[in-house]
C-alpha positions as CSV (number, residue, x, y, z in Angstrom):
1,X,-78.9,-95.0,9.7
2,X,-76.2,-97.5,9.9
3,X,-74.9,-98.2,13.0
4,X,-72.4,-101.1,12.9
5,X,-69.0,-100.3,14.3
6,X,-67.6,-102.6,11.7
7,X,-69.0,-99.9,9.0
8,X,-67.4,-96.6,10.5
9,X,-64.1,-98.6,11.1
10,X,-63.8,-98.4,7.6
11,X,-66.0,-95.5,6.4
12,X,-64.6,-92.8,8.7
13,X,-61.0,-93.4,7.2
14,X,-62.3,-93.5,3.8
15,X,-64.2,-89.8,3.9
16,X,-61.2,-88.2,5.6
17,X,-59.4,-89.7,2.1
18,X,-62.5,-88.0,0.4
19,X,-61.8,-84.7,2.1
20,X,-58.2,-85.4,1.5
21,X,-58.8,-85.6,-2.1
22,X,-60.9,-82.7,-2.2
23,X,-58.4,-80.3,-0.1
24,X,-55.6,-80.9,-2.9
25,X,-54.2,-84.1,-2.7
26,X,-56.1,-85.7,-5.7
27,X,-56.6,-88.8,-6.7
28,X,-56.5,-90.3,-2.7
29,X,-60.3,-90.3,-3.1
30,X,-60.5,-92.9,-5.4
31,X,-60.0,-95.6,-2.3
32,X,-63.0,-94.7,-0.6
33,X,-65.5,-97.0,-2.3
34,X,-63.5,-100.2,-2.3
35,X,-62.8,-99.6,1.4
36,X,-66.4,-99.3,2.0
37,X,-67.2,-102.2,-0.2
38,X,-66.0,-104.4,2.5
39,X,-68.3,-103.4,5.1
40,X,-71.2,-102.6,3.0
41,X,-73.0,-103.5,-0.7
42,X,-70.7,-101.7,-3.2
43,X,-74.1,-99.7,-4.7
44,X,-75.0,-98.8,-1.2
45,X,-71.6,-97.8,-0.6
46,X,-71.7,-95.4,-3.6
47,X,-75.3,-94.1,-2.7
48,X,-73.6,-93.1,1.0
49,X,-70.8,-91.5,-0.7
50,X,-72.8,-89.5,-4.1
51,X,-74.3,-86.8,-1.4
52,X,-71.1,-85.8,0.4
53,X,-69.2,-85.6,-2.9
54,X,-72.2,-82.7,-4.1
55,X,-71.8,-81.2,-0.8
56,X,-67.7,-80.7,-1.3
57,X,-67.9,-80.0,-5.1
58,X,-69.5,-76.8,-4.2
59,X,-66.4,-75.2,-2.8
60,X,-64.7,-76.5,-5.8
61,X,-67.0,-74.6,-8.5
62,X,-67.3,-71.9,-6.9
63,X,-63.8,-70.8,-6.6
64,X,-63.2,-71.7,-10.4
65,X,-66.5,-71.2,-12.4
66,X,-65.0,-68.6,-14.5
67,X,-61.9,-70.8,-15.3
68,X,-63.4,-73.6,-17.6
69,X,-62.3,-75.3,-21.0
70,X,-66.0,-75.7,-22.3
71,X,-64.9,-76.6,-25.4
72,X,-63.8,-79.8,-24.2
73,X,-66.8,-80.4,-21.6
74,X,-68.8,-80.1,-24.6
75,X,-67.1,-82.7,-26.0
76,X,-67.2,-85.2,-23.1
77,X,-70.4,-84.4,-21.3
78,X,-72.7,-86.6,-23.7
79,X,-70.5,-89.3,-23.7
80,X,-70.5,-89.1,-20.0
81,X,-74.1,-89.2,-19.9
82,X,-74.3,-92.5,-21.9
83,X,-71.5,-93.8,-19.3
84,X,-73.2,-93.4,-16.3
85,X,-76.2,-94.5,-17.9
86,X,-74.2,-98.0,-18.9
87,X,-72.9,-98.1,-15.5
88,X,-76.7,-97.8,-14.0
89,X,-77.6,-100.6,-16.4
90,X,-74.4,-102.7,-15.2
91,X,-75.5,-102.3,-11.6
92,X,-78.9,-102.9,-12.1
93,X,-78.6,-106.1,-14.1
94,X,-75.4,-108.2,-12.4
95,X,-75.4,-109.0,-8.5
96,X,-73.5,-106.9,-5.5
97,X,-71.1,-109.6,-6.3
98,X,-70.4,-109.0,-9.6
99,X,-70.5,-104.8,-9.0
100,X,-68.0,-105.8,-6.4
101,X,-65.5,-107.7,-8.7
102,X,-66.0,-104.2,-11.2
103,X,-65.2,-102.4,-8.4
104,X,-62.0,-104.1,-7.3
105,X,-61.1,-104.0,-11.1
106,X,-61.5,-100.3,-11.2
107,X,-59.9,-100.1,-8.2
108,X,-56.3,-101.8,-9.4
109,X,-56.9,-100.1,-13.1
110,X,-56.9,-96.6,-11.3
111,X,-54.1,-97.5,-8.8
112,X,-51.9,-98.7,-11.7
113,X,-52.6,-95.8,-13.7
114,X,-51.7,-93.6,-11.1
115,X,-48.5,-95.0,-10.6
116,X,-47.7,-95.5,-14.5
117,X,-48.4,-91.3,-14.6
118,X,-46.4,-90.2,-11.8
119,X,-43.1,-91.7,-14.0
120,X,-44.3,-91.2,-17.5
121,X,-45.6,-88.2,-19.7
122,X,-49.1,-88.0,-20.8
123,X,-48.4,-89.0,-24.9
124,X,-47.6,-86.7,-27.1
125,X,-49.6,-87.7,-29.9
126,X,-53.3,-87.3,-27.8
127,X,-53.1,-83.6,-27.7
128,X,-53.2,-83.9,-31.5
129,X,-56.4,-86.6,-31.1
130,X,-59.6,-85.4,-32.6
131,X,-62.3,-83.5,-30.2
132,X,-65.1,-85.4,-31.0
133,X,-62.9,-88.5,-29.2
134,X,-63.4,-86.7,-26.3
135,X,-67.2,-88.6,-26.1
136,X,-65.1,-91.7,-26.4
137,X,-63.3,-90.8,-23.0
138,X,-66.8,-89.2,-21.8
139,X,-68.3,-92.6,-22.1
140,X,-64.9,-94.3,-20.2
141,X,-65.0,-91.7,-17.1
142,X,-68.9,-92.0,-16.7
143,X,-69.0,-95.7,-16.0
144,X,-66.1,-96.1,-13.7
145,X,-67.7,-92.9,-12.5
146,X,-70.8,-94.3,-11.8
147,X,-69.9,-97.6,-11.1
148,X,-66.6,-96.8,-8.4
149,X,-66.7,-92.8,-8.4
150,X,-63.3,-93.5,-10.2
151,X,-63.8,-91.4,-13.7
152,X,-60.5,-89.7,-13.0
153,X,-57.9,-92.0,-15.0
154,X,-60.0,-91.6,-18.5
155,X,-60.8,-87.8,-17.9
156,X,-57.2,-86.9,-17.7
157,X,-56.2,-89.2,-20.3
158,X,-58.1,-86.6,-22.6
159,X,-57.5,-83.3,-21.0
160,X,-53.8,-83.4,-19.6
161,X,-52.3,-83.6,-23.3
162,X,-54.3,-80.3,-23.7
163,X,-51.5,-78.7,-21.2
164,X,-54.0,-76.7,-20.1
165,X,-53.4,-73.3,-17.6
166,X,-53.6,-74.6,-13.8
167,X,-57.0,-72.7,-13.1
168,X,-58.3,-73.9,-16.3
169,X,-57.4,-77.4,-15.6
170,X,-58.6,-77.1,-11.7
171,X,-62.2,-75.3,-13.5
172,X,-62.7,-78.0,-16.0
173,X,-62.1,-80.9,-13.5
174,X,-64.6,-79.4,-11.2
175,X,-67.0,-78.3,-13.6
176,X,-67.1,-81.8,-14.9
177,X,-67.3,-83.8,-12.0
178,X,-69.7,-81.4,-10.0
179,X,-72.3,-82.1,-13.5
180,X,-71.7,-85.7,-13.6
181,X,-72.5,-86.3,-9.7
182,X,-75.7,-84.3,-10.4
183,X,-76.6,-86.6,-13.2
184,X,-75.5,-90.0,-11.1
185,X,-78.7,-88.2,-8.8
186,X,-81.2,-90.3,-10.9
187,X,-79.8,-93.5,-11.3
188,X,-79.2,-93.9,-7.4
189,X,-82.5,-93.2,-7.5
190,X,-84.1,-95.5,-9.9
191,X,-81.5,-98.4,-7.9
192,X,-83.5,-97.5,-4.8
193,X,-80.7,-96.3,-2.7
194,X,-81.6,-93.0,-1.4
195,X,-83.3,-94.2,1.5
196,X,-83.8,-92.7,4.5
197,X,-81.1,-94.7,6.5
198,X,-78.5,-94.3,3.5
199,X,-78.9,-90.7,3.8
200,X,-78.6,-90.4,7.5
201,X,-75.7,-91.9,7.2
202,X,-74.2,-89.5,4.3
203,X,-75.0,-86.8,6.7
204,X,-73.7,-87.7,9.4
205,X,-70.3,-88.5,7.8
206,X,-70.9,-84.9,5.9
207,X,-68.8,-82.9,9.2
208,X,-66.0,-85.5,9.0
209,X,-65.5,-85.0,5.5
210,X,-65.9,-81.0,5.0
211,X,-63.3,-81.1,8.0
212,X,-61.0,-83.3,6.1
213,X,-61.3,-81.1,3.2
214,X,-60.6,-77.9,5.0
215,X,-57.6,-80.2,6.5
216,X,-56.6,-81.1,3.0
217,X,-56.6,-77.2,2.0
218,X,-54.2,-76.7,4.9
219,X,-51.6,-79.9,4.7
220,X,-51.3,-79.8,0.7
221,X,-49.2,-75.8,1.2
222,X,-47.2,-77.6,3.9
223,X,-46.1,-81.0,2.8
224,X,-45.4,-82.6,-0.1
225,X,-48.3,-85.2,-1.5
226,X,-46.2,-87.3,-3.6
227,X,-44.9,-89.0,-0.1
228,X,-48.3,-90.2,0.4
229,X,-49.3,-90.8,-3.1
230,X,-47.4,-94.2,-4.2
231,X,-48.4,-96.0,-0.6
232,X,-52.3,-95.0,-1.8
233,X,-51.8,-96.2,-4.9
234,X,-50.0,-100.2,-4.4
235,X,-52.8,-100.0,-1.4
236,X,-55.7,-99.2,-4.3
237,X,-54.3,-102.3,-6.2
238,X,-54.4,-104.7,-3.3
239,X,-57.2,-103.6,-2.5
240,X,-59.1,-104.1,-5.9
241,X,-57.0,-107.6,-6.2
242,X,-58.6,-108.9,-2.9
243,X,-62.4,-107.7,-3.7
244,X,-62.2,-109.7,-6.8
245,X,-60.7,-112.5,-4.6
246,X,-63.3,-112.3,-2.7
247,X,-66.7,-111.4,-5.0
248,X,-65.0,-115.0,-7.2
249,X,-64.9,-117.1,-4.0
């Protein structure tokens, strides 16, 4: 189990984003890793995080398994299979440095998304897209996936346009995400970094962040996200400018 202060100074603010995230303010969670990547190797860092996100996806599929567009998951699953199997074969083949630098990329991609979304429309013209484009976006979502647990920006890229029900958007999301952690299982695994001390330390940060969700659940019905959401976002940004800065030193 890790036990440098240094570590939990940073990783106990990033799971309460995580349960943040989960609880309704989405999106927030996407900071964790790069703030982790500071302390810790970016790979480890993901290992740490991959169990508590299976633990808090459970709430999530459960309360909206019978509210899913499987047409679509159909469409994206395989392509998110070959994604997180390109991000595996990223990691396995570059150095921590290099993972960090995709990291902090990811990181400012997802933060200037986010920020591009909250004042523009998702375009017209990609709800009349294809479905079989949906692997396309499948492949996109399952490398940053794997790579930053950041597969958010190309998954609603596809299914926002789709102006889907509420439930049916909340079902799908979870559906998706809950199967593609599961499949991330294996290449943790082949990367060697389920090991006993990585896992110790998943569970012990595992209260924290099932408390943050349930805390999330509670603060979303009472204030408004969008005051937190643009400060996450520039922070995600400068953020993934300074671990490139610092994996190009």
């Amino acid at each position: 189990m890790i036990l440098d202060w240094h570590f939990y100074a940073l990783a106990i603010p990033a799971v309460i984003l995580l349960g943040l995230a989960k609880g309704g303010f989405a999106g927030m969670g996407a900071l964790s890793l790069p703030m982790l990547t500071f302390a810790i190797d970016p790979v480890r860092a993901a290992a740490i995080l991959l169990p508590i996100l299976i633990a808090q996806d459970v709430v999530g599929v459960w309360a909206f398994r019978r509210t899913v567009e499987w047409r679509l998951l159909g469409w994206m699953m395989p392509g998110a299979v070959l994604g997180i199997w390109l991000g595996y074969a990223f990691a396995a083949s570059v150095s921590p440095l290099g993972v960090m630098a995709a990291v902090g990329i990811i990181s400012m991609v997802f933060g200037a998304y986010r920020l591009w979304a909250a004042r523009h429309a998702a375009p017209r013209e990609a709800a009349r897209w294809p479905l079989w484009m949906g692997s396309l976006f499948g492949i996109a979502s399952g490398f940053t996936s794997q790579i930053a647990h950041a597969g958010q920006p190309p998954f609603q890229l596809w299914v926002l346009p789709r102006k889907l029900d509420r439930d049916v958007l909340i079902g799908t999301t979870a559906i998706f995400f809950a199967a593609i952690n599961w499949i991330k299982v294996p290449a943790y695994a082949a990367l060697g970094q389920f090991t006993r001390a990585n896992l110790l330390t998943a569970a012990a940060l595992l209260p924290l962040a099932l408390a943050s969700t349930l805390a999330g659940v509670w603060l979303v019905r009472r204030i408004a996200p969008e005051r937190f959401y643009t400060a996450i976002y520039w922070l995600m940004i400068l953020v993934g400018a300074a671990l490139v800065w610092e994996a190009t030193l």
